[in-house]
Each structure stands twice: as structure tokens, then as C-alpha cells.
C-alpha positions as CSV (number, residue, x, y, z in Angstrom):
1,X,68.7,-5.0,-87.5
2,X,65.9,-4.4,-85.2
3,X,63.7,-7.6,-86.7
4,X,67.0,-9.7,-86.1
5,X,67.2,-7.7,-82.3
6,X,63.6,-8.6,-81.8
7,X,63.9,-12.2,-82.6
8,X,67.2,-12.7,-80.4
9,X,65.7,-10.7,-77.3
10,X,62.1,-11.7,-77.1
11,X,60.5,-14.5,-80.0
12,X,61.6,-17.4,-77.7
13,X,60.0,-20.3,-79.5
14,X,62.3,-21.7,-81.3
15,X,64.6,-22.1,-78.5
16,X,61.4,-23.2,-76.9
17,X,60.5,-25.7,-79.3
18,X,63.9,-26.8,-79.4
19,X,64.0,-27.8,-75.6
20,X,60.3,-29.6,-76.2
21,X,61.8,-31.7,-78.8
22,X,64.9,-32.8,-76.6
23,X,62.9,-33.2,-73.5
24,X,60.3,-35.8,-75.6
25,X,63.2,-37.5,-76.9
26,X,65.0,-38.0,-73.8
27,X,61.7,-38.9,-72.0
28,X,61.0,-41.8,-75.0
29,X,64.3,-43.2,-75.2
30,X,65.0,-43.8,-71.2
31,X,61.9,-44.5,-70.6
32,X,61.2,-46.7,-73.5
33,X,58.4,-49.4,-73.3
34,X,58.3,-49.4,-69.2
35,X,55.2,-48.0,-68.8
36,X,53.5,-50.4,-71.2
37,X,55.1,-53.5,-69.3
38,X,53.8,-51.9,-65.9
39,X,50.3,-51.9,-67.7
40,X,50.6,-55.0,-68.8
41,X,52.0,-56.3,-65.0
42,X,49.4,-54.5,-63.8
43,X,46.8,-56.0,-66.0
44,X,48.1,-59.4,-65.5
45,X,47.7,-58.6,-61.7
46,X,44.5,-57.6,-62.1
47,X,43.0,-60.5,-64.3
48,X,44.7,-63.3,-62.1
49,X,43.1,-61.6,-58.8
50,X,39.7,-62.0,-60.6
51,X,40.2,-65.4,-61.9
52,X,41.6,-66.7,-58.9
53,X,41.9,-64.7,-55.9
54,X,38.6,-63.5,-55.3
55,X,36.7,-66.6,-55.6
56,X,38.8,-68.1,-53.2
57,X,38.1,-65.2,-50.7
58,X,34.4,-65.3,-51.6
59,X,33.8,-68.8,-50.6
60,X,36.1,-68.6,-47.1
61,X,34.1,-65.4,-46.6
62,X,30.9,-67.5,-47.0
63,X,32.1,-70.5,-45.4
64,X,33.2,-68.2,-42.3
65,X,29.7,-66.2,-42.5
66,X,28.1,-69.4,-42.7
67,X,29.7,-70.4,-38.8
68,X,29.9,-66.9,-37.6
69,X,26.1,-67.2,-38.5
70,X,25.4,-70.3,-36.7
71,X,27.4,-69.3,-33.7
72,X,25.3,-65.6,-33.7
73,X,22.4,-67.7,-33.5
74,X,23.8,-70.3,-30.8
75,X,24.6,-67.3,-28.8
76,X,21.1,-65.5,-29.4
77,X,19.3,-68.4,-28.3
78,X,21.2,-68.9,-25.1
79,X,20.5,-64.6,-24.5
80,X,16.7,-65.4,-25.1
81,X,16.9,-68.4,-22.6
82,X,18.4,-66.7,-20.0
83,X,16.5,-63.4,-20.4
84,X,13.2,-65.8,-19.9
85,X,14.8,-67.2,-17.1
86,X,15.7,-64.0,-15.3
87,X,12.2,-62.7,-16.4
88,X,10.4,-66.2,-14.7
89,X,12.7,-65.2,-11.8
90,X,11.8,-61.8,-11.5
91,X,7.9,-62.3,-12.2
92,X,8.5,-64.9,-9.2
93,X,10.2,-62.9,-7.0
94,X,7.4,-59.9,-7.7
95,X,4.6,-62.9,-6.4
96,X,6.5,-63.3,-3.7
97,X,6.2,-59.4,-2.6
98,X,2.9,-59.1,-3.5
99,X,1.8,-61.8,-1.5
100,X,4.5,-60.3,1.6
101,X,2.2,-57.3,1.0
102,X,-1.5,-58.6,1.0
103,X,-0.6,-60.8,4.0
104,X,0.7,-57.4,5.4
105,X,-2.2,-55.9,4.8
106,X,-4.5,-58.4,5.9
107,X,-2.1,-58.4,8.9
108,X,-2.7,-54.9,9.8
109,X,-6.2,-54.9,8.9
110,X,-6.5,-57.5,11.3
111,X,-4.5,-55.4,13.7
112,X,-6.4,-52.1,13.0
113,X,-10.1,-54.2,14.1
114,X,-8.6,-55.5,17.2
115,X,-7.5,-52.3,18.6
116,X,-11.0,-51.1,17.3
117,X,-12.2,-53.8,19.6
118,X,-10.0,-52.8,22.7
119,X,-10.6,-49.2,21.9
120,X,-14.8,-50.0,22.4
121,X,-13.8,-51.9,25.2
122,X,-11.8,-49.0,27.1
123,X,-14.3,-46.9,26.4
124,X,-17.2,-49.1,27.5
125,X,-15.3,-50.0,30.5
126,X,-14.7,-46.2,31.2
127,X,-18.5,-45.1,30.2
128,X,-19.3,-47.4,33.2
129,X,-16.8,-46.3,35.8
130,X,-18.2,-42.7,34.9
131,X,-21.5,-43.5,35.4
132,X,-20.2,-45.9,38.6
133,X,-18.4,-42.3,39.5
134,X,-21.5,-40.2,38.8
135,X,-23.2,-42.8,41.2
136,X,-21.5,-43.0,43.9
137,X,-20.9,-39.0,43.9
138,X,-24.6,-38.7,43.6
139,X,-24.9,-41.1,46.7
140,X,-22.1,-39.2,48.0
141,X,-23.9,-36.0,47.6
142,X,-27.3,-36.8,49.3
143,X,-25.3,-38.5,52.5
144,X,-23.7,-35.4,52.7
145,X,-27.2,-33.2,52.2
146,X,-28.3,-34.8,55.7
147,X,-25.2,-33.8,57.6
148,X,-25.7,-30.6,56.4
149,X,-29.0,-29.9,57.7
150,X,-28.1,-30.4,61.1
């Protein structure tokens, strides 16, 4: 009694093995051959893309790589053309300053001598109307000394 107990209450593999084998049956008779068709779809797919597909895609990818390539270059030769243009214009617009500047400078050293020039001459010109000053006080001086004796 307890044996047959035991078996009915807790040794659950033969109801277990019993659902396995239903559940493999059912699985291979509605399921069938599908999965080997999809493989074989699949592989189909697969060798027709090789054969066919990709070569096709490989030479439009070359012969698109090949223009894309040309125009790249087109385009990089026109940049490097107008980058030496802008750098002739630049370089010449850079002349032009410096020479603004020397002439500038030669300007203003020019400038700079000249008032030199009239500086010596203001102060000549004032050295002699002091000493034509000191004079002419001095004169100034001994007139007066002979009214003063009187």
C-alpha cells in the first residue's frame, strides 16, 4: 500500500514521460518538414544572392566609387585653386601694407628731421634774441650807470 501511495503522490515520471512523448509527437506531425523547406528557402536565398546579387552590387558600387572618385578629385582641385588664389590675394594684400607702412615710416621719419630742423632753428633764432636781449640790457645798464652818477 504505501509503495503504490508513494508512486501515485510523488514518482511523477511516467506521467512526465508520458506528456514528453505527446508533446514530440504533436510538435512532428504539425510541424512536419516546414522547417527543412524554410532551410532550404533560406539556402536557396542565400546562394542566389551570392551568385547574382552581389556581383551586381559590387560593380555599381565600383562603378559609382569610380565617379564619386573622380568628382572628389574635381572638387579637390578646384579647393586647392582657390586656396592658392586667396593665399596670392592675401600675400598681395600683406605687400600692400607693408609697403603703406615703410612709406609711413619713411613719412614720419621724414617728419621727425624736419621738426628737428625747425626745433634747431627756434632755438638758434631764440639763442640770438637772448644774447640780442642780454645786449641791449647790458647797453641798457651802462646808459643808465651815467644817469645815476649825477
Amino acid at each position: 500500500d504505501v509503495g503504490e501511495i508513494y508512486s501515485r503522490l510523488l514518482d511523477h515520471r511516467p506521467v512526465i514521460q508520458g506528456e514528453i512523448r505527446y508533446f514530440v509527437k504533436e510538435f512532428e506531425e504539425k510541424r512536419g518538414l516546414r522547417e527543412l523547406r524554410v532551410l532550404e528557402n533560406l539556402k536557396n536565398t542565400v546562394f542566389e544572392t551570392n551568385e547574382h546579387v552581389l556581383p551586381k552590387c559590387e560593380q555599381a558600387m565600383r562603378n559609382n566609387l569610380d565617379e564619386t572618385i573622380k568628382r572628389l578629385q574635381a572638387a579637390n582641385d578646384m579647393i586647392h585653386r582657390l586656396q592658392e588664389k586667396e593665399y596670392e590675394a592675401r600675400k598681395l594684400q600683406a605687400d600692400k601694407v607693408m609697403a603703406r607702412e615703410e612709406k609711413c615710416i619713411a613719412h614720419w621719419e621724414e617728419f621727425m628731421k624736419e621738426q628737428q630742423n625747425k626745433r634747431a632753428e627756434v632755438d638758434e633764432e631764440h639763442q640770438k634774441a637772448m644774447e640780442h636781449l642780454t645786449e641791449q640790457y647790458a647797453e641798457m645798464e651802462k646808459e643808465l650807470a651815467k644817469y645815476v652818477s649825477f
